[in-house]
PADREN-242919 format. One record per residue (C-alpha): x, y, z; residue in three letters. Coordinates in steps of 0.001 Angstrom, whole numbers. Layout:
<nodes>
[node [X,Y,Z],"ala"]
...
</nodes>
This chain:
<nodes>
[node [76013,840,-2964],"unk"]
[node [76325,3645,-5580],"unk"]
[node [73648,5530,-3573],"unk"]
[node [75801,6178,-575],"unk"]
[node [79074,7735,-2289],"unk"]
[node [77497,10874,-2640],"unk"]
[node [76467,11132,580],"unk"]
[node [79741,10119,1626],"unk"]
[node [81800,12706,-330],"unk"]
[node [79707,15423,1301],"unk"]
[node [80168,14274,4659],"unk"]
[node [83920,14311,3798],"unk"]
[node [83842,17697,2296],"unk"]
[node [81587,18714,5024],"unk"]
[node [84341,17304,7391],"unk"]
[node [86953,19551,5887],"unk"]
[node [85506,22852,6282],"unk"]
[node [84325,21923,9769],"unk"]
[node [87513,20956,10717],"unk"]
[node [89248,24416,8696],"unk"]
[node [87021,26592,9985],"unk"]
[node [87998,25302,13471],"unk"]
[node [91934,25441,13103],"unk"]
[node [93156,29266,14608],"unk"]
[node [93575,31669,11912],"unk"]
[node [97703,32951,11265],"unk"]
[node [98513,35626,13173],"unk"]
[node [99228,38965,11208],"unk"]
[node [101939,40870,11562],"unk"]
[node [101473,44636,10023],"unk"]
[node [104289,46104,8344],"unk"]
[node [106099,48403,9845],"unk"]
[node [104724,52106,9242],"unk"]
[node [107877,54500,10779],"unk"]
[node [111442,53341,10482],"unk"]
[node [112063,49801,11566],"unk"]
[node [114525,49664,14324],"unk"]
[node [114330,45845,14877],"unk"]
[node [113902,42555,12473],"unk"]
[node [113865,39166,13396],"unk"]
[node [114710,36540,11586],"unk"]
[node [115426,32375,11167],"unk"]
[node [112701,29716,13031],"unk"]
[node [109909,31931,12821],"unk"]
[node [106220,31407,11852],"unk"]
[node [104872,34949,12063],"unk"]
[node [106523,37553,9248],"unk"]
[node [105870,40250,7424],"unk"]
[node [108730,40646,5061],"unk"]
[node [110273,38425,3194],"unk"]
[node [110586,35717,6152],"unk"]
[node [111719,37880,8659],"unk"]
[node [109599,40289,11061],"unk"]
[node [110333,43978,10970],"unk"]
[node [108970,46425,13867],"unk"]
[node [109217,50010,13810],"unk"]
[node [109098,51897,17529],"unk"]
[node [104890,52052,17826],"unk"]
[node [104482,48783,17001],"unk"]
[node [107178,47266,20073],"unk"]
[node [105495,50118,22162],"unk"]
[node [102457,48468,21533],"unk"]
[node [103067,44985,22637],"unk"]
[node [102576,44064,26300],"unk"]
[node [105726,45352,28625],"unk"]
[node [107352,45138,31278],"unk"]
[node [109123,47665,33758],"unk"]
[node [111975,47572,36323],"unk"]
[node [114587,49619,38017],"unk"]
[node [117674,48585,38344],"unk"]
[node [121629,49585,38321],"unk"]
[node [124037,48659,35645],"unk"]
[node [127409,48527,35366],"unk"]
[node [127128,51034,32035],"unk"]
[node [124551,53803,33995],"unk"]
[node [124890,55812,37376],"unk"]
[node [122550,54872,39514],"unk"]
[node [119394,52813,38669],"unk"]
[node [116929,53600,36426],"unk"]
[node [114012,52513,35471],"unk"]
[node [113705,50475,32452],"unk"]
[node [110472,49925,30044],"unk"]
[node [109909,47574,27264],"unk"]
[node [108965,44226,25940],"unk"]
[node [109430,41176,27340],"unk"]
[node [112240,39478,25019],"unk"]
[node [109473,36075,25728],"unk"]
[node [107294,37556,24586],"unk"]
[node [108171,38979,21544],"unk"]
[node [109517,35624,20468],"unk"]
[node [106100,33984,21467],"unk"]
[node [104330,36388,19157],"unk"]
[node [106091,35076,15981],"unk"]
[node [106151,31647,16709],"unk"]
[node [109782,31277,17808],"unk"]
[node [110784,27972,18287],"unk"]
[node [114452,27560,18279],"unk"]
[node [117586,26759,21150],"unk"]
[node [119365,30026,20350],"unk"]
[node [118761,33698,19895],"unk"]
[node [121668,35568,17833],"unk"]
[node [120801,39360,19296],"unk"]
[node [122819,41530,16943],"unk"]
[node [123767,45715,17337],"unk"]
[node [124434,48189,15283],"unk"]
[node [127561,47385,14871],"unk"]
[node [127670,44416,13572],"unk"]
[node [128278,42980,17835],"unk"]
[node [126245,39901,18346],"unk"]
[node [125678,37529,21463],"unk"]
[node [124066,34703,21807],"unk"]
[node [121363,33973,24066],"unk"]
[node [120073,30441,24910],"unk"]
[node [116383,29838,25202],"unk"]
[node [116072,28298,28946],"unk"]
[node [117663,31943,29269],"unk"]
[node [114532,33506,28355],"unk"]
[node [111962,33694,31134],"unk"]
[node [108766,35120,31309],"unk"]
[node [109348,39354,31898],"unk"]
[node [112957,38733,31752],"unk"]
[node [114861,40038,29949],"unk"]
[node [113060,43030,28380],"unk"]
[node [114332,44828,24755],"unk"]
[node [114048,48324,26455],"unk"]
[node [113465,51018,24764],"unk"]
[node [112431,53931,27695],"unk"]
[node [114915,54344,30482],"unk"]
[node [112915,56607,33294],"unk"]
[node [110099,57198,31222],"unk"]
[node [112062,58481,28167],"unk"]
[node [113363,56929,24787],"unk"]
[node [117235,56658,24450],"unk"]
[node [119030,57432,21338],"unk"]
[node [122314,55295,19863],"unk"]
[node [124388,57787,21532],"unk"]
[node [122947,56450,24888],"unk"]
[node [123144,52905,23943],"unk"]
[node [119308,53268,21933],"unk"]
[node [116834,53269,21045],"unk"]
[node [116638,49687,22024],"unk"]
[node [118704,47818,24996],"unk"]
[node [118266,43862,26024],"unk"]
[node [118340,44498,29620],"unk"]
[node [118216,42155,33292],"unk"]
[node [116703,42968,36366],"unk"]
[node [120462,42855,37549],"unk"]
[node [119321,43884,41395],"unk"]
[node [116849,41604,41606],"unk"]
[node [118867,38799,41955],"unk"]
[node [122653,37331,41754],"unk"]
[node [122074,34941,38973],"unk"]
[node [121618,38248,36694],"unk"]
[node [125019,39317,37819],"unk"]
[node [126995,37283,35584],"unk"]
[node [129735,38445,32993],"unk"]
[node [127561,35455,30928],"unk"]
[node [124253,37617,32041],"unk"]
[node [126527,41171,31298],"unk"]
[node [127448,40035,27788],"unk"]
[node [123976,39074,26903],"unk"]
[node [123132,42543,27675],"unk"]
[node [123353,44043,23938],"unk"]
[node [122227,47793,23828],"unk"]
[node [121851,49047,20491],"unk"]
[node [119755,46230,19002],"unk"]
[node [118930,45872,15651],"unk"]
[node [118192,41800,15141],"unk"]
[node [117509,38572,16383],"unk"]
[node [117908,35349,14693],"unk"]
[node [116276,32570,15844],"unk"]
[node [118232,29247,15462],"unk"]
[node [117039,25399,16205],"unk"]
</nodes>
């Protein structure tokens, strides 16, 4: 009987690394190596400071995007707006929450519900026909709708959700 308990506790061990070595390694998230101009914090899995996420302006840029043209009530005309998907952002830390707190620079914050959140929609923009926007012109980062695309982004709900100037989200469950 004795003769099979080593066997045994190297199958187990075995087991364990097998089963490790199969599980999908954490995502890392690189620090930010310019200024940061967004952090998000609360019910995320992916950080990399002090349990919150920080990105500076490359590393957003860098992320998959998406691009529309639209009118606003707060520019003439439409433009053309560039950025990441606010989905998709989330997705890449692990979000998992009902809420997003977006919060400006100052100190404004709205919140956002998740079933709000769609794939490509909204964006955190941060080119407006081709070219970054500074705080002056509501930068360098806007939460924006494809507001022509359709009438259920043509809300005062979907308007106030609309935060330009961004500096944080807070996930909450």
């Amino acid at each position: 009987m004795s003769y099979f308990r080593p066997a045994l506790r190297q199958f187990a061990v075995a087991l364990v690394l097998a089963t490790a070595a199969a599980l999908p390694a954490r995502a890392e998230l690189a620090a930010p190596a310019g200024e940061p101009v967004l952090t998000v914090r609360g019910a995320i899995s992916v950080t990399n400071s002090d349990g919150a996420a920080s990105f500076d302006m490359d590393m957003l840029q860098a992320m998959p995007s998406a691009e529309f043209a639209t009118s606003t009530n707060w520019t003439e005309g439409v433009k053309t707006f560039k950025g990441v998907p606010l989905k998709t952002l989330l997705d890449s830390l692990g979000a998992k929450g009902a809420t997003v707190t977006a919060t400006a620079l100052n100190n404004y914050s709205v919140d956002i519900p998740m079933e709000a959140i769609e794939d490509g929609v909204p964006i955190i923009a941060y080119t407006i026909d081709g070219e970054t926007f500074s705080r002056r012109d509501k930068g360098p980062l806007w939460i924006v709708f494809p507001y022509d695309s359709s009438t259920e982004y043509q809300s005062e709900l979907v308007f106030g959700w609309s935060i330009w100037q961004l500096t944080e989200l807070t996930v909450t469950e």
